[in-house]
C-alpha positions in Angstrom: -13.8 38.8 10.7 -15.2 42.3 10.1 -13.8 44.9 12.7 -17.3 46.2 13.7 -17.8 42.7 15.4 -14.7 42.2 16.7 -14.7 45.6 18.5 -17.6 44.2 20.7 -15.9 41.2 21.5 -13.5 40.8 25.3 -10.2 39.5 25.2 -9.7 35.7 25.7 -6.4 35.0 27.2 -4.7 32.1 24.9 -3.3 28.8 26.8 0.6 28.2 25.9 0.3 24.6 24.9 -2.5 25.9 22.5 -0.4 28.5 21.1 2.2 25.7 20.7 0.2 23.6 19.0 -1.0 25.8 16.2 2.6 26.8 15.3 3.0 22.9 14.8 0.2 22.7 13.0 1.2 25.8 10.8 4.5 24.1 9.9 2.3 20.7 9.3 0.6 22.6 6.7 3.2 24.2 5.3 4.9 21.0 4.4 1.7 19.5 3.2 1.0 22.1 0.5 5.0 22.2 -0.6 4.9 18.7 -0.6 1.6 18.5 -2.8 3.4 21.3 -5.3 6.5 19.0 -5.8 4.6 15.8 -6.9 3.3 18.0 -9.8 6.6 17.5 -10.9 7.3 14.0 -10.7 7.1 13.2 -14.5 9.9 16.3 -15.5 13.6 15.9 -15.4 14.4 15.8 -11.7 16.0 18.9 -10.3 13.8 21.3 -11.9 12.5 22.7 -8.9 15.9 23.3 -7.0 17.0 26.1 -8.3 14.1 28.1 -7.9 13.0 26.4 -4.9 13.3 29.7 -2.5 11.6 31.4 -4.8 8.3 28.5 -4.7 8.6 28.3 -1.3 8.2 32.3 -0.7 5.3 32.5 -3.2 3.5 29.6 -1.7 3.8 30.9 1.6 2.5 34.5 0.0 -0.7 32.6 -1.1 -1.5 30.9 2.3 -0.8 34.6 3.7 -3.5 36.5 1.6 -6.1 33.6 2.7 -5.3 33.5 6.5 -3.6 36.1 8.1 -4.4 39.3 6.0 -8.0 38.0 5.0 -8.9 36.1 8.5 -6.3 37.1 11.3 -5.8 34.3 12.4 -3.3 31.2 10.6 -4.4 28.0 9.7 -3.5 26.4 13.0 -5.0 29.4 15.0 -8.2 28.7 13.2 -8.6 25.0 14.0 -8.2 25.7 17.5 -10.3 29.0 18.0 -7.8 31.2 18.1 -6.7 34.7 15.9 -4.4 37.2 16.2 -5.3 40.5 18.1 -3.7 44.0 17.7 -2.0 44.6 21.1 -0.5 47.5 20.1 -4.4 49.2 20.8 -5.0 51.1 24.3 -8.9 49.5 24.3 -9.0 45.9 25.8 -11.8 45.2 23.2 -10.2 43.1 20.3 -8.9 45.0 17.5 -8.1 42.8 14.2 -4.8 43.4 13.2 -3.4 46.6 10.8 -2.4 46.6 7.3 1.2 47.6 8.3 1.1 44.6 10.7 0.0 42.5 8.6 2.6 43.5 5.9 5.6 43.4 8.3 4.7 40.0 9.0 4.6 39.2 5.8 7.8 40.4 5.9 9.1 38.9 8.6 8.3 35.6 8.2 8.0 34.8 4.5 10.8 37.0 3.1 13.5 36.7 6.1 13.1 32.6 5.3 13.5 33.7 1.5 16.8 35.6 2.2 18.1 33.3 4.3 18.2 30.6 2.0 18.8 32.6 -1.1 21.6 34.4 0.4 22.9 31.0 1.5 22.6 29.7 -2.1 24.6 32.9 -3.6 27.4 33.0 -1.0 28.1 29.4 -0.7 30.1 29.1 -4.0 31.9 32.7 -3.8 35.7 32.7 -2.7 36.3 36.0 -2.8 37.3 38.0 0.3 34.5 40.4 0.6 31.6 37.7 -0.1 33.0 35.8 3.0 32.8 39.2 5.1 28.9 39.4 3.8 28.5 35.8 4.5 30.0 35.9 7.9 28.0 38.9 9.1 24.5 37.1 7.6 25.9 34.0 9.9 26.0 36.5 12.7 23.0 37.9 12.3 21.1 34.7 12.2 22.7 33.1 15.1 21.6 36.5 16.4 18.3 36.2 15.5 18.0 32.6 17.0 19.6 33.9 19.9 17.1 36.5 20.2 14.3 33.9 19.4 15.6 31.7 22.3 15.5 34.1 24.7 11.5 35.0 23.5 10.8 31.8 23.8 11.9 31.3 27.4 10.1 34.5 28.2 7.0 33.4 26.6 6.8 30.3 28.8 7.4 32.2 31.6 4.7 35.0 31.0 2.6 33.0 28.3 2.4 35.6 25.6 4.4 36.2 22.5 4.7 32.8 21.6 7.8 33.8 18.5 9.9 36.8 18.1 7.8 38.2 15.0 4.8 38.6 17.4 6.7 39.9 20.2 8.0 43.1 17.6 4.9 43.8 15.9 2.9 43.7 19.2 0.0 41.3 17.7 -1.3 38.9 20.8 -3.1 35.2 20.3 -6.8 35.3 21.6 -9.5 33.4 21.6 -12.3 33.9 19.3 -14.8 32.9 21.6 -14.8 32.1 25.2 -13.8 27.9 25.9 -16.8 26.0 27.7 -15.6 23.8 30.4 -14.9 20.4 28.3 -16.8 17.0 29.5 -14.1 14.4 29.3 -15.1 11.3 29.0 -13.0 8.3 30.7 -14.5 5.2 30.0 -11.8 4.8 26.8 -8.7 6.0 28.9 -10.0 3.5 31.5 -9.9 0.6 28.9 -6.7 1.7 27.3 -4.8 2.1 30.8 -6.4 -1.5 31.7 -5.2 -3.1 28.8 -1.7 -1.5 28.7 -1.4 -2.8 32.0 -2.8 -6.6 31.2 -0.1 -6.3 28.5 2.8 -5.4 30.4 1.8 -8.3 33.3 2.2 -10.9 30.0 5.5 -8.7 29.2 6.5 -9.7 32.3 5.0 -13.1 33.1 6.3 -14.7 29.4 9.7 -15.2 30.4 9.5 -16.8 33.2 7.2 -19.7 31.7 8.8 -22.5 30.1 7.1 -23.6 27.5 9.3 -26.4 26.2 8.4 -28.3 29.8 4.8 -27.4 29.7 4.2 -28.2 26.3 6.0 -32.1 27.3 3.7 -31.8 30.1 0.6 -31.6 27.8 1.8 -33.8 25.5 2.4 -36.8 28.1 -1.2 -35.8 29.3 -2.7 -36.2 26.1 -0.4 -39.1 24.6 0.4 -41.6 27.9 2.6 -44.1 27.9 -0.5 -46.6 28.5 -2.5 -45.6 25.6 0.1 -46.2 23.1 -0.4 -48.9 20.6 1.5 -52.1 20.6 3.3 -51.6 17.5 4.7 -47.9 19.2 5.5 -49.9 22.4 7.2 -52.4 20.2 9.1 -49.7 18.1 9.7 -48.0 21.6 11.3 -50.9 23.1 13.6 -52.1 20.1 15.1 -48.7 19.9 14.0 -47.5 16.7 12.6 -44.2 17.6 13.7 -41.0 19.3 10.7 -40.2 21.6 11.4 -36.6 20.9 12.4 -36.2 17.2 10.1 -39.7 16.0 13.3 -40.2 14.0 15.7 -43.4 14.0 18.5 -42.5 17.1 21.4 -41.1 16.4 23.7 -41.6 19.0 21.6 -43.2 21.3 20.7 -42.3 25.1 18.3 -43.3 27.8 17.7 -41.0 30.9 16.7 -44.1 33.3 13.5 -44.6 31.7 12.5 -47.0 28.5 12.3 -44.9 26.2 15.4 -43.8 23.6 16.5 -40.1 22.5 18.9 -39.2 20.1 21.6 -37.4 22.2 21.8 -34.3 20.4 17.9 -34.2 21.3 18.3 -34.7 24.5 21.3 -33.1 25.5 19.5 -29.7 24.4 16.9 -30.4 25.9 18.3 -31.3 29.2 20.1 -27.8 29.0 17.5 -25.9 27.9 15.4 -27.5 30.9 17.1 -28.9 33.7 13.9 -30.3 34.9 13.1 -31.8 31.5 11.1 -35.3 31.7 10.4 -37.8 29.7 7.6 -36.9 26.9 6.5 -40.3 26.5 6.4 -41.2 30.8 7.1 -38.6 32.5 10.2 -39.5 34.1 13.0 -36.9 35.5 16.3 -37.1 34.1 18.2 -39.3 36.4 21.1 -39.9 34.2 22.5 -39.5 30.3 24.0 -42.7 29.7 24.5 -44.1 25.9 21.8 -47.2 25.0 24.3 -50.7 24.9 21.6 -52.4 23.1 23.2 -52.9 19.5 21.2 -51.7 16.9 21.8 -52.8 13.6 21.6 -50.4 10.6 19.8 -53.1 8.2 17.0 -52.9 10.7 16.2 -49.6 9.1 15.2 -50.8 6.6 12.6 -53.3 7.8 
């Protein structure tokens, strides 16, 4: 934006969560485009990248500098939400873009103190001698510094709400808004809905356990199929013990629970403890006792 308007603009405090969210966004980006470079690569012998990979990663960052902070003032994040960067460092309280020597050292800053970070990290790694520890120890230092330093920023920018990271803070270059915010018409009708059904689906949450569906599922079942609207030739089977009236199969093992009808007892032993208010599919009747069928039942019967 051309200084000549932006002297004639006021200053537009910036919301912390809105400074927040456009660093997010700006490392969002960032990873986007990086990874968008490496698939380029995909069809070339794998590793190709690594060892220049600081180097990538600096000029990358140099190209999404020229197109945003130097040519716009603002970063990609500030620019979705409406915000740039202002030169705080001015007496006026009318915006003032941000210098060429700010914009340089924040080039600096940011873009090559991430490049000698890792590159330095890269050439001292490997090195045994005595006095590339030293120089590796005191780059260790000075980074935890730096975090250090960066932690102690960050706790001051949520307390005052300017300054979001230590690289604005030194330059003296201040978040605005571009233009003033309008009062925002929130509309609730779709927070309404989602709270309503969030809240229908944590009552089912709730209420699913403490249904039994094994006894209401007999209960249908006995509704639907009675005992009185059986067929002969089931009643017949029924009575001559040739069917489990839970698994339709021949009884293994079989048990009556004081009613007509036969269950294997595997079938109804689970059942029974699965449910101890399990009833008869077929009648209806409550469990009154497990006792094994003395009807004999031959096995050529089967077969009949």
């Amino acid at each position: 934006m051309a200084s000549s308007i932006g002297n004639e603009k006021s200053v537009n405090p910036v919301l912390r969560i809105s400074q927040l969210d456009a660093l997010e966004l700006n490392k969002a980006l960032e990873q986007l485009v990086w990874s968008q470079f490496t698939s380029c690569f995909h069809g070339f012998k794998p590793g190709v990248l690594t060892r220049f990979e600081p180097e990538v990663k600096a000029f990358l960052c140099l190209i999404l500098w020229k197109f945003t902070i130097y040519s716009k003032n603002a970063t990609v994040g500030q620019a979705i939400l409406n915000i740039q960067y202002k030169n705080n460092l001015s007496q006026t309280e009318k915006y003032q873009p941000l210098s060429k020597h700010q914009k340089l050292w924040y080039l600096i800053f940011t873009v090559g103190g991430r490049w000698l970070e890792e590159r330095c990290y890269d050439l001292f790694s490997n090195r045994q001698q005595q006095s590339f520890c030293k120089i590796k120890s005191y780059i260790g230092f000075g980074s935890g510094l730096l975090k250090l330093c960066g932690l102690v920023n960050f706790l001051v920018f949520l307390r005052k709400g300017t300054f979001a990271t230590l690289t604005e803070r030194i330059l003296g270059i201040r978040s605005v808004f571009c233009k003033p915010q309008n009062v925002r018409q929130i509309g609730f009708e779709y927070m309404n809905r989602e709270l309503l059904w969030h809240g229908f689906a944590e009552f089912l949450i709730y209420l699913l356990p403490l249904i039994n569906v094994q006894k209401l599922k007999l209960k249908i079942s006995s509704w639907c199929l009675p005992i009185a609207g059986l067929s002969n030739s089931e009643n017949t089977l029924a009575a001559h013990c040739r069917e489990c009236s839970l698994c339709g199969e021949w009884p293994t093992m079989p048990h009556t629970i004081g009613c007509p009808h036969v269950f294997c007892y595997y079938c109804i032993k689970s059942n029974f403890l699965f449910d101890m208010y399990f009833t008869c599919p077929k009648c209806g009747s409550e469990v009154h006792s497990l006792q094994p069928l003395k009807y004999k039942i031959e096995m050529t019967e089967l077969h009949v």
